[in-house]
BALOBA-1460 file (C-alpha; in Angstrom, 3 decimals):
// residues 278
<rec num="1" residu="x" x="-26.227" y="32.530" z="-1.346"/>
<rec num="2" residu="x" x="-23.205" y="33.094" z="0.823"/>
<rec num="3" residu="x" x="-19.421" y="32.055" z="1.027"/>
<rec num="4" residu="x" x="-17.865" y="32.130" z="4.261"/>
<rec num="5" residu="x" x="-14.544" y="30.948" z="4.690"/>
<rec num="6" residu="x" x="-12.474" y="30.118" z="8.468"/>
<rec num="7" residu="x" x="-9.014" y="29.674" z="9.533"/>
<rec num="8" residu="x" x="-9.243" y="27.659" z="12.614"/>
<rec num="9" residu="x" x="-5.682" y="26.271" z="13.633"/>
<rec num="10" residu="x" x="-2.087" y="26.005" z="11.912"/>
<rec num="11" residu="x" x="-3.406" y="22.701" z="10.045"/>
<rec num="12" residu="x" x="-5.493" y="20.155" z="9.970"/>
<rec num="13" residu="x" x="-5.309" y="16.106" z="10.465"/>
<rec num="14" residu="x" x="-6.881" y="15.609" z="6.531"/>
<rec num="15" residu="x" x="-6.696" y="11.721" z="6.740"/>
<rec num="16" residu="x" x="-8.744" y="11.242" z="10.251"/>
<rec num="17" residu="x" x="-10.932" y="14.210" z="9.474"/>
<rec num="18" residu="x" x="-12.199" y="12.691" z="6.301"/>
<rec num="19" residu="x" x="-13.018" y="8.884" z="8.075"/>
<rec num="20" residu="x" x="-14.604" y="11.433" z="10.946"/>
<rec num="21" residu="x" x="-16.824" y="13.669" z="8.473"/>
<rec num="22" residu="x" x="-17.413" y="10.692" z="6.457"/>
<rec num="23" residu="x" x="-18.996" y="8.476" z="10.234"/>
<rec num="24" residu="x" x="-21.182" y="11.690" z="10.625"/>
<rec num="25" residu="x" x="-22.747" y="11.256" z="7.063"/>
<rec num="26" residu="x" x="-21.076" y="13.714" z="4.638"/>
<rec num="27" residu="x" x="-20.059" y="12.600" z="1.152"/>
<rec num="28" residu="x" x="-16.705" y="13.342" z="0.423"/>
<rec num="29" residu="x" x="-15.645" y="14.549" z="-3.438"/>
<rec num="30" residu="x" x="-12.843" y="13.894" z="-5.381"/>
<rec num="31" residu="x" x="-10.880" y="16.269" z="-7.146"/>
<rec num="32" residu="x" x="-7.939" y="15.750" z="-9.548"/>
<rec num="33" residu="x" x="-4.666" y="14.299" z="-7.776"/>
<rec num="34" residu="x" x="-2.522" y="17.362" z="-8.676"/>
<rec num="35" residu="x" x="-5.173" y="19.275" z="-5.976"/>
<rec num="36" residu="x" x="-2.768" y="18.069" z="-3.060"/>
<rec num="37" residu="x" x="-3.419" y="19.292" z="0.837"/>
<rec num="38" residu="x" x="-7.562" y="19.238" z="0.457"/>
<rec num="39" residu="x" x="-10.975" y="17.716" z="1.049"/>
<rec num="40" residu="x" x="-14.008" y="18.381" z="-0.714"/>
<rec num="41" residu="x" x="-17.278" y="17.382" z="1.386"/>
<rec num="42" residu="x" x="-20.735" y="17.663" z="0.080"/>
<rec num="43" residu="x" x="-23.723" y="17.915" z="2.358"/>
<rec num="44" residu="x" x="-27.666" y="17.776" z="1.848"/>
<rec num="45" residu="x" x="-28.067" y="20.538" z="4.182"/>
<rec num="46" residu="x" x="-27.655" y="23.414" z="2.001"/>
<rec num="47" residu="x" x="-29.038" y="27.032" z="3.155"/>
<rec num="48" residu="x" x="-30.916" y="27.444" z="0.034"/>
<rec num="49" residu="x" x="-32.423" y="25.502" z="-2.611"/>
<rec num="50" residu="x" x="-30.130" y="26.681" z="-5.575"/>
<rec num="51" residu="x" x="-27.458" y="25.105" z="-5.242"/>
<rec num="52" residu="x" x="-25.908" y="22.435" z="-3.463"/>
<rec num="53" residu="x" x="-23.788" y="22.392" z="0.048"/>
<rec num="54" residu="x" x="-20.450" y="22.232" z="0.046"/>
<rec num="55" residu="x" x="-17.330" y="22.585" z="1.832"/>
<rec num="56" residu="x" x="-13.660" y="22.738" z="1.258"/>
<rec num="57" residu="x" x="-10.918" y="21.979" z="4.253"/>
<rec num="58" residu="x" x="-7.484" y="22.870" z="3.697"/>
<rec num="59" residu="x" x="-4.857" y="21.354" z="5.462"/>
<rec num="60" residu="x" x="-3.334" y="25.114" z="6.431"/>
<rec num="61" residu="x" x="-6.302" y="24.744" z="9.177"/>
<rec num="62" residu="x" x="-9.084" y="26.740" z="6.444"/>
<rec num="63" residu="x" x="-12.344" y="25.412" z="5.765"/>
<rec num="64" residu="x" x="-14.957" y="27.292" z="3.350"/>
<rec num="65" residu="x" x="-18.580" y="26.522" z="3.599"/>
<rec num="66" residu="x" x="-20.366" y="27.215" z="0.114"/>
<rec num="67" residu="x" x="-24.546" y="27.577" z="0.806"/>
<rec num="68" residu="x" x="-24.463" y="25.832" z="3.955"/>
<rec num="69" residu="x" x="-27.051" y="25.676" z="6.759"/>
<rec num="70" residu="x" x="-25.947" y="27.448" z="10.134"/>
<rec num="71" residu="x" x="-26.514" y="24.410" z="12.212"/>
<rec num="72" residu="x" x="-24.479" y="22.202" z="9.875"/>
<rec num="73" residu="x" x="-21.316" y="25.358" z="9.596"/>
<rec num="74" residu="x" x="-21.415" y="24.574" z="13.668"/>
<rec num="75" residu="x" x="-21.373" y="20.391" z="13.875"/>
<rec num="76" residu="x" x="-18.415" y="20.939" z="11.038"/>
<rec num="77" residu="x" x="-16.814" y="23.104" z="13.400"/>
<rec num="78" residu="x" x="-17.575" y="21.084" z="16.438"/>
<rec num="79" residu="x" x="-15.761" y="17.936" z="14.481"/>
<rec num="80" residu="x" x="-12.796" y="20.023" z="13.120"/>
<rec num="81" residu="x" x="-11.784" y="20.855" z="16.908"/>
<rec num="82" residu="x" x="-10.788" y="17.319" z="17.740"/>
<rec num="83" residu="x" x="-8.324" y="17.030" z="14.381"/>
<rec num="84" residu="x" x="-6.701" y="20.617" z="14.647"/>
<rec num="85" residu="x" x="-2.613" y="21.633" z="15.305"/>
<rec num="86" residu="x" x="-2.447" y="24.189" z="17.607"/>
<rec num="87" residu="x" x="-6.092" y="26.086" z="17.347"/>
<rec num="88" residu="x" x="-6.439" y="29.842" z="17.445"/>
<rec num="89" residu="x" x="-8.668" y="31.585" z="20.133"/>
<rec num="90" residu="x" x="-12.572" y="31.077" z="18.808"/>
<rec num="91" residu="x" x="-13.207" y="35.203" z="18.957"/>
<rec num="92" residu="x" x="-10.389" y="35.689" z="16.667"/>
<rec num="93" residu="x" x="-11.287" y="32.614" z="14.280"/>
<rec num="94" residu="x" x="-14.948" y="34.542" z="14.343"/>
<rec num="95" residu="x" x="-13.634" y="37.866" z="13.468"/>
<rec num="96" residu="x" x="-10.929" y="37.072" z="10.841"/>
<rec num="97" residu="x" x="-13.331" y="35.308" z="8.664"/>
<rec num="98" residu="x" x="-14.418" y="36.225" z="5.200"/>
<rec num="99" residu="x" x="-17.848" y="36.453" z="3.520"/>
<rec num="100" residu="x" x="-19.146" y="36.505" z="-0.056"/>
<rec num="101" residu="x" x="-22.259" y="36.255" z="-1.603"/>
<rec num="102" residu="x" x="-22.202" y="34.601" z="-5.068"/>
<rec num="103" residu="x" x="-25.536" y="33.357" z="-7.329"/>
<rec num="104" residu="x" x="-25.369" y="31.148" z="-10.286"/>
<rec num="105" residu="x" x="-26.260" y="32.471" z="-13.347"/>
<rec num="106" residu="x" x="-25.617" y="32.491" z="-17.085"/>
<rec num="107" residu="x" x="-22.105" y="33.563" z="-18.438"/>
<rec num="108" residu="x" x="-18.593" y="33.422" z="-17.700"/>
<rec num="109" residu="x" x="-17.870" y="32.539" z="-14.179"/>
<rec num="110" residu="x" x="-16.112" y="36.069" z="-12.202"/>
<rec num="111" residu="x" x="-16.028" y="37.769" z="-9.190"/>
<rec num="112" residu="x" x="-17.691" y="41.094" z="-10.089"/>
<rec num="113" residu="x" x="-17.743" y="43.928" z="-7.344"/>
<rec num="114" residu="x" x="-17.023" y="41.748" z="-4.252"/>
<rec num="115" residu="x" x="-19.850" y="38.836" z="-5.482"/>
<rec num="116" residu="x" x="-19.079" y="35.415" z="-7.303"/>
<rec num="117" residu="x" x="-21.046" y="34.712" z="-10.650"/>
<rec num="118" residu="x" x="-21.282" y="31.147" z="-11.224"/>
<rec num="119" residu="x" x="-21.747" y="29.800" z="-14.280"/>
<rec num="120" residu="x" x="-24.976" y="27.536" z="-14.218"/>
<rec num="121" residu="x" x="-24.308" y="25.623" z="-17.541"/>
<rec num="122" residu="x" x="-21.092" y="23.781" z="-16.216"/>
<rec num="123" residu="x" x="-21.320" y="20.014" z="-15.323"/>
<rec num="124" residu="x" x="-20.695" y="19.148" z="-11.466"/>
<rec num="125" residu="x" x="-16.436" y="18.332" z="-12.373"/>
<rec num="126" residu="x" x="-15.786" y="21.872" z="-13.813"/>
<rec num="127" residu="x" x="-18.594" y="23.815" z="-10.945"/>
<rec num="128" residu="x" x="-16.492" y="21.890" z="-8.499"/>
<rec num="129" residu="x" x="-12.673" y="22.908" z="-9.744"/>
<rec num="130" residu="x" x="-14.281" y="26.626" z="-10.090"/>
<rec num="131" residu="x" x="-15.392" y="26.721" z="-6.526"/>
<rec num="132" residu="x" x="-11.885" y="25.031" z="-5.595"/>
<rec num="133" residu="x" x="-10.168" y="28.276" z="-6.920"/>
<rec num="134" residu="x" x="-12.547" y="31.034" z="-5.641"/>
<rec num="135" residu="x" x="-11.752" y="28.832" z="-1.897"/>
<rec num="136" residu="x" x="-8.053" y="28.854" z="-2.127"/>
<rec num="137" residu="x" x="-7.918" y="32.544" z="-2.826"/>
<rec num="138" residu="x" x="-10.361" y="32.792" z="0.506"/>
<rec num="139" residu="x" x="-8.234" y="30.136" z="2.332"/>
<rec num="140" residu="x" x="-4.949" y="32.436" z="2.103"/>
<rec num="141" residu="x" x="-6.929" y="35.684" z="2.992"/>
<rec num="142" residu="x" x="-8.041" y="34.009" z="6.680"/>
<rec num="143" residu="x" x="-4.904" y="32.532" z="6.957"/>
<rec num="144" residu="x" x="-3.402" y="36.067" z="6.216"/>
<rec num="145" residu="x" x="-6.055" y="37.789" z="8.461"/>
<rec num="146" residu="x" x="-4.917" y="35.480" z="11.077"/>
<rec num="147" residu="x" x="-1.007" y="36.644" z="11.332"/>
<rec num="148" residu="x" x="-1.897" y="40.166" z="10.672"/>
<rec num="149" residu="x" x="-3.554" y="39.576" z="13.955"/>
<rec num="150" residu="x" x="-0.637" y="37.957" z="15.317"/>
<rec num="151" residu="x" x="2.026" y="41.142" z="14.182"/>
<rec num="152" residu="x" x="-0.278" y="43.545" z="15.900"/>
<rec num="153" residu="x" x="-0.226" y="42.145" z="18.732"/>
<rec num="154" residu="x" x="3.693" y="41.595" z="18.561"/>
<rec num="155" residu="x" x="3.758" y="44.984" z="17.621"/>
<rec num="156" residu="x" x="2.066" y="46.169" z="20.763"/>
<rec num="157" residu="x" x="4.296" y="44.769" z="22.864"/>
<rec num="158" residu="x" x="6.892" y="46.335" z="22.095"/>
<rec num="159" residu="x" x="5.494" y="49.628" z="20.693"/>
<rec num="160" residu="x" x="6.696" y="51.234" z="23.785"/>
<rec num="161" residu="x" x="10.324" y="50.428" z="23.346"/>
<rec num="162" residu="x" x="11.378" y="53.433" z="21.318"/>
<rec num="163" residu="x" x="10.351" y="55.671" z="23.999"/>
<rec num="164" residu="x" x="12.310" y="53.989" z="26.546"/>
<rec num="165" residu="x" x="15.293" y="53.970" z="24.678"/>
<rec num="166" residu="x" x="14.862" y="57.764" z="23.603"/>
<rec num="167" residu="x" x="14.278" y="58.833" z="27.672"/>
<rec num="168" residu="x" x="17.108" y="56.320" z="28.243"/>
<rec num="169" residu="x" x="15.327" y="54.632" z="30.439"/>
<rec num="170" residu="x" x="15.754" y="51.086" z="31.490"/>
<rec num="171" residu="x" x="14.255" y="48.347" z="29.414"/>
<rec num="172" residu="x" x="12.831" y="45.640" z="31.253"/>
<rec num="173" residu="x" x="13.594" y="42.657" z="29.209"/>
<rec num="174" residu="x" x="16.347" y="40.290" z="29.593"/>
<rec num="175" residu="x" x="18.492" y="39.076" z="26.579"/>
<rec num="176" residu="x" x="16.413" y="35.578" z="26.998"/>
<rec num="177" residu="x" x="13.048" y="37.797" z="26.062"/>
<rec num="178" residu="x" x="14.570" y="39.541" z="23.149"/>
<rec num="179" residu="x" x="15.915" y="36.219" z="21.599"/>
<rec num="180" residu="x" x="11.904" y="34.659" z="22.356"/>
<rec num="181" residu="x" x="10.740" y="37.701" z="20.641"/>
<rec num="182" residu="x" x="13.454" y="37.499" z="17.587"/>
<rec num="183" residu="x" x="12.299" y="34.137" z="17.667"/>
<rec num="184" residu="x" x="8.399" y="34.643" z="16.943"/>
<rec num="185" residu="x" x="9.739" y="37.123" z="14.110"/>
<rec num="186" residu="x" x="11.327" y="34.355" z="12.364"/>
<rec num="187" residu="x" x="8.458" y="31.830" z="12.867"/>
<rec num="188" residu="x" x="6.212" y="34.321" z="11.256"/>
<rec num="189" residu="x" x="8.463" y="35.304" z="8.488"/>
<rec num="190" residu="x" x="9.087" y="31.876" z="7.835"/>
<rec num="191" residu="x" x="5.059" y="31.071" z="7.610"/>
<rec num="192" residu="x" x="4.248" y="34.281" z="5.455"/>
<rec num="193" residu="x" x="7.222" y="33.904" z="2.894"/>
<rec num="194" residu="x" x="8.305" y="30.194" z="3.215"/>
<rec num="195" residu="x" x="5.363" y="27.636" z="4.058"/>
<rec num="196" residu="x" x="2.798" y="29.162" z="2.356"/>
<rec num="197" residu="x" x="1.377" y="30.306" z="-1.393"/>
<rec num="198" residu="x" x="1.301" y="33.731" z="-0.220"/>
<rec num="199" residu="x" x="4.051" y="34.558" z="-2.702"/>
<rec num="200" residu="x" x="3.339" y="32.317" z="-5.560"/>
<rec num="201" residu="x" x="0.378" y="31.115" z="-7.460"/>
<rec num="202" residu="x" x="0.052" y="27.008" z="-6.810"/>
<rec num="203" residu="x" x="1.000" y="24.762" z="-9.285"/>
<rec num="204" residu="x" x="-2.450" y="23.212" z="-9.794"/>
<rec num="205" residu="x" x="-3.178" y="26.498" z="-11.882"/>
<rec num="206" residu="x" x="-0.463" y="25.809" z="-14.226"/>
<rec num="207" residu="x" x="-2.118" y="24.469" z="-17.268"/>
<rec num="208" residu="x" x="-5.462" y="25.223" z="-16.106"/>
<rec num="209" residu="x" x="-5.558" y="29.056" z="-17.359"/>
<rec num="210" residu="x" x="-9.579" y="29.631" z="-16.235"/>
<rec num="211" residu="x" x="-9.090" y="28.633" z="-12.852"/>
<rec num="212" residu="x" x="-5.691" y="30.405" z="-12.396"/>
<rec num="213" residu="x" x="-7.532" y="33.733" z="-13.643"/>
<rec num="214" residu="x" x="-10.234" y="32.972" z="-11.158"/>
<rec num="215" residu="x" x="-7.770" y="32.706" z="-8.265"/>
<rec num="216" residu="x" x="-5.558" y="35.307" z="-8.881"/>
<rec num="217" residu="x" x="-8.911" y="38.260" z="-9.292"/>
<rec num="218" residu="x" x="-9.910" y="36.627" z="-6.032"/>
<rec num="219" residu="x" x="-6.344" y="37.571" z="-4.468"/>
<rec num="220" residu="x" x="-6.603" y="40.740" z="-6.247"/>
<rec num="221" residu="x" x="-9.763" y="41.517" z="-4.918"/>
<rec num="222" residu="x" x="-8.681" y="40.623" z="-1.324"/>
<rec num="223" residu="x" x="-5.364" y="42.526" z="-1.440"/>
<rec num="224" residu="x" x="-3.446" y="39.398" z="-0.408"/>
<rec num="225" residu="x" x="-0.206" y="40.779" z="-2.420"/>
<rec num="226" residu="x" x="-0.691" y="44.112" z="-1.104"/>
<rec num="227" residu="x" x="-0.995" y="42.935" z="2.810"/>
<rec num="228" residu="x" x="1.603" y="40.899" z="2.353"/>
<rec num="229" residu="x" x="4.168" y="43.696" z="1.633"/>
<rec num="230" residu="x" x="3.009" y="45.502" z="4.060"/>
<rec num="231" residu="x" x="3.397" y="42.754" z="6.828"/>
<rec num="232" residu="x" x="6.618" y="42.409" z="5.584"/>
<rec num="233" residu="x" x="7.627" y="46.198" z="5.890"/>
<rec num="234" residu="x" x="6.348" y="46.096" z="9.606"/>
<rec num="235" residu="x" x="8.163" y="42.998" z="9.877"/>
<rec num="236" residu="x" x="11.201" y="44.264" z="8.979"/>
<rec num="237" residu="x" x="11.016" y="47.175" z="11.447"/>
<rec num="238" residu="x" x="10.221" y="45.027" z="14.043"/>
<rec num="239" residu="x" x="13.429" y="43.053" z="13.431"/>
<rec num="240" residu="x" x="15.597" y="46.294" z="13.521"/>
<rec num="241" residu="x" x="13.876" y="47.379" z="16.400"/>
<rec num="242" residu="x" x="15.029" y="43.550" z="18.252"/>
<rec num="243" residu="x" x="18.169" y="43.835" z="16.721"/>
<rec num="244" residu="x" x="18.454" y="47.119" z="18.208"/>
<rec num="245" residu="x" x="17.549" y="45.743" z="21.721"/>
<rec num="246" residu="x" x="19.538" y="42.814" z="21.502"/>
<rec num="247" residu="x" x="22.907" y="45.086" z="20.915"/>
<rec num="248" residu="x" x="21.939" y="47.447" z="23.374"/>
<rec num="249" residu="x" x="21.865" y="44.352" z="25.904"/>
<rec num="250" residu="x" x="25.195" y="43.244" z="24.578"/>
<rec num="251" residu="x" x="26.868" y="46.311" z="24.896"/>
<rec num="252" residu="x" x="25.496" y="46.484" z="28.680"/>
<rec num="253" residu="x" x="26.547" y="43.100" z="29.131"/>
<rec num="254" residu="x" x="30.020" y="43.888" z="27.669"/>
<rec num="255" residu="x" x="30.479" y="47.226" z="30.116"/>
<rec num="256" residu="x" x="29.462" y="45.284" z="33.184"/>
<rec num="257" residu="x" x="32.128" y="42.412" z="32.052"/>
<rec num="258" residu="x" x="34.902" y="45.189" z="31.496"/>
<rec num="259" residu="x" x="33.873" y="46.214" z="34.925"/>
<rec num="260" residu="x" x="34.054" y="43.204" z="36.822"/>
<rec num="261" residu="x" x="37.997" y="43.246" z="35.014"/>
<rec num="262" residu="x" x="38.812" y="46.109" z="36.059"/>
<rec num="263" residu="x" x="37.582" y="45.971" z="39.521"/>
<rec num="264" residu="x" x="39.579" y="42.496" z="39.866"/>
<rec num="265" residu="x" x="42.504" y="44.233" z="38.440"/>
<rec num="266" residu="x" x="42.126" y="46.460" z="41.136"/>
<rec num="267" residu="x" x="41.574" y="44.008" z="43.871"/>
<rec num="268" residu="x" x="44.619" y="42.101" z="42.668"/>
<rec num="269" residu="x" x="46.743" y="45.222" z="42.625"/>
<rec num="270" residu="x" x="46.268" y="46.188" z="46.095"/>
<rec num="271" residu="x" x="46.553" y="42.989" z="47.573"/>
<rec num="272" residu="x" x="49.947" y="43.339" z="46.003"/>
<rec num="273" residu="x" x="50.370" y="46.192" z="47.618"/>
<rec num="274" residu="x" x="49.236" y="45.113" z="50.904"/>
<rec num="275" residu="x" x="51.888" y="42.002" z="50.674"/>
<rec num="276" residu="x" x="54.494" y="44.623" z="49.939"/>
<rec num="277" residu="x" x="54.106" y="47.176" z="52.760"/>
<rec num="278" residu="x" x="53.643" y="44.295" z="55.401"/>
């Protein structure tokens, strides 16, 4: 059976997406009030026969389907569209995703060499709170996925700028640019560091010891603390490098000032001059 989990805009509209899944048919779960910021939907249509479809939508703008049918991964899609905050491009929301396979079986429940072992003798409440964890360790991964996208593509365009500055060349951005770009730094720090529980573990694993272990292997296993430093590193450069082009602007800005003085210096000077001689 497979996992597959999406990040599909900034967030997500929880309240009218949950009357909207509910009008299509789909059951919606409840999980314990400390489990802020999600919906739980079950559905009939379930890929295979061993286990039941479900499918967890965070309000970060993730969703994770857990055995579900193809055609029913698509309608859920097709419904998420009209209750998402600024949507990313489809392609990217396609190739970001993550995929797991998991079976349910007897034991401990663990995420062994990149598949989930659920444990088959827990009742629905605990099988529920177990696939919670496994989806918010997924949820962050997309979401992550997603900006790493976002800092390459920041990060080629302006890959070129250390060149231009070394062949002193003219750069061809105005000090409105750099401040845009300074600004999309900040944004992004401010999502990574600030808005999300990239840094910290949530506070629904507090006394709940199992499902903390489960979520933090999961992050281990997807690297999340170790691609997080690393975006932060190349973060970091790319704010030196703006800060870099934002004081090379000033200090042009400054010369052509001290120009323009001196040149009206001069101008006043010899019309001095001129009111002397004649």
């Amino acid at each position: 059976m497979q996992c597959i989990a999406y990040a599909t805009a900034d967030e997500y509209h929880l309240g009218n997406l949950s009357e909207d899944l509910s009008a299509e048919g789909y059951i919606e779960i409840n999980l314990p009030k400390d489990a802020a910021n999600i919906l739980v939907i079950g559905t009939e249509n379930s890929a295979k026969e061993y286990d039941s479809g479900m499918i967890f939508l965070f309000r970060e703008g993730s969703v994770v389907f857990w055995n579900v049918e193809n055609k029913t991964v698509k309608n859920i899609m097709r419904v998420l569209e009209r209750h998402e905050i600024q949507p990313y491009e489809t392609a990217l929301v396609h190739w970001e995703n993550e995929e797991l396979n998991y079976r349910r079986g007897e034991g401990q429940s663990k995420l062994h060499k990149g598949e989930i072992l659920l444990n088959c003798d827990l009742n629905t409440d605990e099988g529920i709170l177990e696939k919670f964890a496994f989806s918010n360790a997924l949820c962050l991964s997309v979401k992550l996925a997603i900006w790493e996208s976002s800092l390459d593509m920041f990060v080629e365009s302006i890959q070129s700028i250390p060149e231009i500055l070394k062949s002193r060349k003219k750069v061809k951005l105005s000090h409105a640019d750099v401040m845009q770009k300074i600004g999309e730094l900040f944004a992004l720090r401010h999502r990574i560091n600030l808005s999300s529980d990239l840094l910290i573990t949530p506070d629904f694993y507090w006394d709940r010891a199992h499902l903390e272990q489960l979520y933090d292997k999961t992050c281990q296993f997807l690297s999340i603390a170790r691609r997080v430093k690393v975006m932060n590193e190349k973060l970091q450069h790319c704010m030196d490098l703006t800060d870099l082009m934002r004081n090379h602007l000033n200090e042009k800005h400054a010369l052509r000032l001290e120009w323009m003085i001196v040149i009206l210096i001069t101008i006043e000077v010899m019309f001095e001059l001129v009111s002397r001689v004649f």
